[in-house]
C-alpha positions in Angstrom: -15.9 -177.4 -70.6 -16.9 -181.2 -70.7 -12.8 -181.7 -71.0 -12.1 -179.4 -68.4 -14.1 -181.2 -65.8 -13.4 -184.7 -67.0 -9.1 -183.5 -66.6 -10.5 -182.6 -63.1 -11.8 -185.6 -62.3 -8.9 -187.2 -63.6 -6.5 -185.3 -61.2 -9.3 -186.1 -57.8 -9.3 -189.8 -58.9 -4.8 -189.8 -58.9 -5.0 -187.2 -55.7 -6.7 -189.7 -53.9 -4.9 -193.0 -54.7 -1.6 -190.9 -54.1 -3.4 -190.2 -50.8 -4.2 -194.0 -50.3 -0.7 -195.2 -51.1 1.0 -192.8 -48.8 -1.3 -193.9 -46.0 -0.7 -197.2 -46.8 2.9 -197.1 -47.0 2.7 -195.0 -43.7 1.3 -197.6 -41.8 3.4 -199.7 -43.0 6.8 -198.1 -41.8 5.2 -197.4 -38.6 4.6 -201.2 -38.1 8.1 -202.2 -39.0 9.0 -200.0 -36.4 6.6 -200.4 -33.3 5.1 -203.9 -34.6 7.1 -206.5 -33.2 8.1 -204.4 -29.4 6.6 -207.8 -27.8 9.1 -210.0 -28.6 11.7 -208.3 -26.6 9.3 -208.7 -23.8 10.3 -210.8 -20.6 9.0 -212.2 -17.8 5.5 -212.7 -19.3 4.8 -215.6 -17.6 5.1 -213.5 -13.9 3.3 -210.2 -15.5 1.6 -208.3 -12.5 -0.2 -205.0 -13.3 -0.3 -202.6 -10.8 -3.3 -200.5 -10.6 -4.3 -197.1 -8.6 -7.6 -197.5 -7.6 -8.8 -193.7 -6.8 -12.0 -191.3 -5.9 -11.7 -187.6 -5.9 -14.3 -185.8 -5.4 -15.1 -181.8 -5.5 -11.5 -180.6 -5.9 -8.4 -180.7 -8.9 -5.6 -183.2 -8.2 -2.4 -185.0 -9.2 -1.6 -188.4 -8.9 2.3 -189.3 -9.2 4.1 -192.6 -8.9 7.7 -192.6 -8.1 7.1 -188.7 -8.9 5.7 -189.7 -12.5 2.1 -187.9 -13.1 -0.5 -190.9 -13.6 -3.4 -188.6 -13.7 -4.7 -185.0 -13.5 -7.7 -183.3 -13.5 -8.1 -179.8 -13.5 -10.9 -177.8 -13.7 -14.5 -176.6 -12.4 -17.2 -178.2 -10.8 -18.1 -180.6 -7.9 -18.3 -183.7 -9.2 -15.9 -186.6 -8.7 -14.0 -188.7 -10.1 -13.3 -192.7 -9.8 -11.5 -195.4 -12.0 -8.7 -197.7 -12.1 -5.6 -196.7 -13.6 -2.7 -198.6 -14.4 0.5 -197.1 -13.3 3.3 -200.1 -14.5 5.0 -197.1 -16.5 5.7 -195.4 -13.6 7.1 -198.4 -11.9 11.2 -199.3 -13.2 12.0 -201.8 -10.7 11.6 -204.1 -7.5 10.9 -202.4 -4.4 9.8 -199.4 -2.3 7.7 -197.2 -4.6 6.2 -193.6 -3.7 2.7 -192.4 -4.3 1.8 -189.0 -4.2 -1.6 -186.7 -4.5 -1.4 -183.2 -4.5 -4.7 -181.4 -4.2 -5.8 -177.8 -5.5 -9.4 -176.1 -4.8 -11.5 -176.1 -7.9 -11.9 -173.2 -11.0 -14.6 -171.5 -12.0 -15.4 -169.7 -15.6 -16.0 -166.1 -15.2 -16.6 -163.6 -18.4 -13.8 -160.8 -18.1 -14.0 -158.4 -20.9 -15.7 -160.8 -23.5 -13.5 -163.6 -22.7 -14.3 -166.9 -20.8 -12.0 -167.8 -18.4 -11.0 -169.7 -16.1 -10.5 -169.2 -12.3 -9.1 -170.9 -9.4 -11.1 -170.9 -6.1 -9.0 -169.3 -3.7 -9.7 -172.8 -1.2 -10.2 -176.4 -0.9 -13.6 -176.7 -0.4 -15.0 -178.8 2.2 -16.7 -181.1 0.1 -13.7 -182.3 -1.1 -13.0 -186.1 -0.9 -9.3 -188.0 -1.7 -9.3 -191.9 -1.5 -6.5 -194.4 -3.1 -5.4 -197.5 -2.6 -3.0 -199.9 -5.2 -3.6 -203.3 -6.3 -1.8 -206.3 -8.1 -3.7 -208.1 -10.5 -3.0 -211.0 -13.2 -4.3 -210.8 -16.4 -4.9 -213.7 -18.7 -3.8 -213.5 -22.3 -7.6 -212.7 -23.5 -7.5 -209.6 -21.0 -9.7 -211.2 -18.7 -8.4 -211.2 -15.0 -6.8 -214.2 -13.7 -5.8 -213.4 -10.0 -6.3 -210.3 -7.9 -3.6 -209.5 -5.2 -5.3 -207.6 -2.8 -5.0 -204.4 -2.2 -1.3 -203.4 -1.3 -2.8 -200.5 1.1 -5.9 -197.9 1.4 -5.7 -194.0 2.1 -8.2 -191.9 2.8 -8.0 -188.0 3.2 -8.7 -187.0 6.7 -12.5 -185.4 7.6 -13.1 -183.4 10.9 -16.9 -182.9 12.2 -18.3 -179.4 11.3 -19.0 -178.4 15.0 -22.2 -176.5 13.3 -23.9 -178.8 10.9 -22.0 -182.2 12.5 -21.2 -183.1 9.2 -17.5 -184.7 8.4 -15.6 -182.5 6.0 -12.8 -182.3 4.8 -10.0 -181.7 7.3 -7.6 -179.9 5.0 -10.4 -177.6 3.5 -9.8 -173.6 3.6 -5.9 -174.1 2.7 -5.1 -173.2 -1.1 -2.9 -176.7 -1.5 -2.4 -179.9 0.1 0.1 -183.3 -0.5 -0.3 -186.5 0.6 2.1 -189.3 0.5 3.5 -192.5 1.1 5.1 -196.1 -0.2 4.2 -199.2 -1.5 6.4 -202.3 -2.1 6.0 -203.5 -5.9 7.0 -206.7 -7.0 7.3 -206.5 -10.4 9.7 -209.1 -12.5 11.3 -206.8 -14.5 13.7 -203.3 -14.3 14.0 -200.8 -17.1 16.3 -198.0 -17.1 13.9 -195.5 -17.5 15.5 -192.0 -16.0 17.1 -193.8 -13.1 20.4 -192.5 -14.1 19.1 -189.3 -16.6 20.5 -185.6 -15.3 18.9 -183.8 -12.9 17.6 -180.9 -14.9 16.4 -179.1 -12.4 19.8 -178.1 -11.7 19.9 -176.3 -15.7 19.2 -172.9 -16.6 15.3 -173.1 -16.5 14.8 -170.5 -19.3 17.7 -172.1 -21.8 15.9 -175.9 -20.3 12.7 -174.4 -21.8 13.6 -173.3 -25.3 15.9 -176.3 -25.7 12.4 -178.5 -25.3 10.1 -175.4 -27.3 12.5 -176.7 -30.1 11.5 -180.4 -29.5 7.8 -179.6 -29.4 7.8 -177.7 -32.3 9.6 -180.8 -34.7 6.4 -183.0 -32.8 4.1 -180.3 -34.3 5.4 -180.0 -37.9 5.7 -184.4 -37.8 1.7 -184.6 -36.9 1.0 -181.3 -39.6 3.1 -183.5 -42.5 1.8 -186.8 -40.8 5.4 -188.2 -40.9 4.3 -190.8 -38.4 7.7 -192.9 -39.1 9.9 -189.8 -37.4 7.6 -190.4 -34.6 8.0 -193.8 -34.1 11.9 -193.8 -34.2 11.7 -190.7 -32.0 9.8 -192.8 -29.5 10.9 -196.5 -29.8 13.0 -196.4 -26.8 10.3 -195.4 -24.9 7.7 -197.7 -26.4 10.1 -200.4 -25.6 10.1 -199.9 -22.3 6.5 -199.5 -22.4 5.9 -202.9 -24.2 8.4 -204.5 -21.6 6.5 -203.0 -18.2 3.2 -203.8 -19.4 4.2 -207.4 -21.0 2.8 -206.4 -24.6 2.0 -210.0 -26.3 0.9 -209.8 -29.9 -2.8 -209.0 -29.7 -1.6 -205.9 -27.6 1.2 -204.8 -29.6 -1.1 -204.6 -32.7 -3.9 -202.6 -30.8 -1.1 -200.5 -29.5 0.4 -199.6 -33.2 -3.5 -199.6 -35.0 -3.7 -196.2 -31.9 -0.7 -195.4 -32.2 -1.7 -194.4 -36.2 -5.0 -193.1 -35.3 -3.6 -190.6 -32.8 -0.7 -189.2 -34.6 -1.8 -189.5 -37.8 -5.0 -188.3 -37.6 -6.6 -187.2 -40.9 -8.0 -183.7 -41.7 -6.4 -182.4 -37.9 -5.3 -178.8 -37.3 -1.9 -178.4 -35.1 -2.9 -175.7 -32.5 -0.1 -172.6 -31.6 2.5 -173.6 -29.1 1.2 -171.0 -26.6 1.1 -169.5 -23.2 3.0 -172.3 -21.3 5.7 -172.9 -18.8 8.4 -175.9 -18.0 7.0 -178.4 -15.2 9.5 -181.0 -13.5 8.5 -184.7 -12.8 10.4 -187.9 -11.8 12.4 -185.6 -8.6 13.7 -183.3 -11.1 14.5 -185.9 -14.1 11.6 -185.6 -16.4 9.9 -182.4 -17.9 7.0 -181.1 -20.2 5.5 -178.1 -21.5 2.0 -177.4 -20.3 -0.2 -174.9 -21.4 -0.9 -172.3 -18.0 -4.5 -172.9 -18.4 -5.7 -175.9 -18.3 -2.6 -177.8 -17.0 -1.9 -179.9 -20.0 0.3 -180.3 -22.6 0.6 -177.5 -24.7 0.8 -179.7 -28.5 -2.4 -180.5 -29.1 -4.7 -180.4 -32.6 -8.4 -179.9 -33.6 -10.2 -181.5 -35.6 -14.1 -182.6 -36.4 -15.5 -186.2 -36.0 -17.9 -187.9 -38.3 -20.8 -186.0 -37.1 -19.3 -182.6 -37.6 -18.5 -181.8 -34.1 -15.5 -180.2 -33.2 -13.1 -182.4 -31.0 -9.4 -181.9 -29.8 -6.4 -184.4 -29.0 -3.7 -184.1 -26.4 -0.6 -185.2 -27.6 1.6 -185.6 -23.8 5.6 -185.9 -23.9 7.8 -186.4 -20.8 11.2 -186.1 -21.9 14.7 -186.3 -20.1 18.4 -186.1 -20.8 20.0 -189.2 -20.7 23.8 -187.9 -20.7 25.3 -185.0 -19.3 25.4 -182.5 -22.5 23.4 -185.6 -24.7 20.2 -183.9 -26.5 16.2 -184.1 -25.0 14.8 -187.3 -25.8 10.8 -188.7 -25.4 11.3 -191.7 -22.1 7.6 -191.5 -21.9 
């Protein structure tokens, strides 16, 4: 018996360090890959981050840039919502760029026969509040900002006086959707092809569109279950590299870039989640899809998994993907 568990030990002890080497080694073909994306990086010297300064209050929105989804929040409550978000990736080249918020009326979570779930209001609800405007800023190398450029404009969602409480509400309230939009001039130092010249894929069969990207989420899934981090990487890099370029990645931020970049895919001990109950959804005027789950508006790959205290926590794993080429396979631009 004394042998037995001593051969067990044994057998832990080499599990482990095989473990620790395959991590290691990992991590290692991961860096090769992603680590050195800032020294393709140009115009450093005239970087200008663009920012979306927002505050949505007491309804679910999208924001888009050049038709590219910056940020979405759907789901219940009242609350709201404010914070600065960068939106370089959204941005390809010099010039006129479009902004866009489309607003939805809040959910609720009702019990129907033992299940939670959720449902949408069938209205915008007075309370609801939409403010943006977009800013240039300079960064210095430590992160620290250098020069603000002032806002490039301000937008505020039109109110209307309630003619029986006199309070200003929101104009738009009572309809079950609303858009705003407009431009901007951005004058950024660099251009990246991004999906300027991709296919138009809202012109494809939506159903064969839709299995020819289940297929793609389903090799993301099985890379994040086996933790084959490298296929990931090379699956991404043109991407990244674009990404590095836009947002004028200098060493410091390339390595915090690639240390998340392993923490996120290659999270330890995480459970990859069905690829369920979801449905194509176009960005980037028809260029750019993704598979979102019907419920909560997201992407549909996503994993489980429990944090140092035990409690159960999920991550998002979001893929836009477009066709490059005429006939040319699915491939990750963002």
């Amino acid at each position: 018996m004394i042998m037995y568990k001593f051969l067990i030990l044994i057998i832990s002890v080499i599990s482990l360090q095989s473990c620790a080497q395959n991590t290691k080694s990992m991590n290692k073909e991961v860096n090769d890959i992603l680590g050195n994306l800032y020294k393709e990086v140009k115009h450093r010297d005239k970087a200008i981050s663009y920012r979306a300064i927002y505050f949505i209050g007491g309804c679910n929105f999208e924001l888009l840039i050049n038709d590219f989804p910056i940020m979405t929040y759907y789901g219940e409550g009242d609350g709201s919502l404010s914070e600065s978000a960068p939106i370089n990736t959204a941005i390809l080249k010099k010039g006129e760029q479009t902004w866009k918020i489309r607003v939805y009326p809040v959910h609720d979570k009702k019990e129907i026969d033992g299940k939670v779930v959720s449902i949408t209001r069938p209205a915008i609800q007075d309370g609801a509040r939409v403010e943006l405007a977009i800013e240039g800023i300079k960064f210095k190398e430590n992160g620290d900002i250098e020069k603000r450029f002032g806002k490039l404009f301000e937008f505020e969602a039109p109110l209307k006086k309630d003619e029986e409480t006199g309070k200003n509400v929101f104009a738009d309230a009572g309809k079950p959707y609303v858009e705003y939009s407009g431009t901007f001039y951005a004058d950024v130092p660099y251009e990246v092809e991004g999906w300027q010249k991709s296919v138009d894929l809202s012109k494809e069969d939506p159903k064969l569109l839709q299995a020819e990207l289940l297929k793609e989420y389903e090799k993301y899934k099985k890379w994040i279950q086996n933790r084959e981090l490298d296929k990931i990487a090379e699956s991404n890099l043109k991407s990244e590299k674009e990404f590095a370029n836009v947002n004028f990645f200098n060493a410091n931020l390339n390595k915090e870039y690639v240390d998340n970049f392993i923490d996120t895919w290659g999270r330890e001990n995480s459970r990859t989640q069905p690829l369920e109950n979801y449905s194509l959804k176009y960005y980037g005027n028809g260029k750019i899809i993704e598979l979102i789950n019907n419920s909560y508006k997201k992407s549909t790959l996503w994993v489980s998994f429990k944090d140092k205290q035990g409690i159960d926590k999920y991550t998002l794993y979001t893929l836009y993907f477009h066709r490059p080429k005429a006939g040319g396979p699915l491939e990750v631009i963002r």
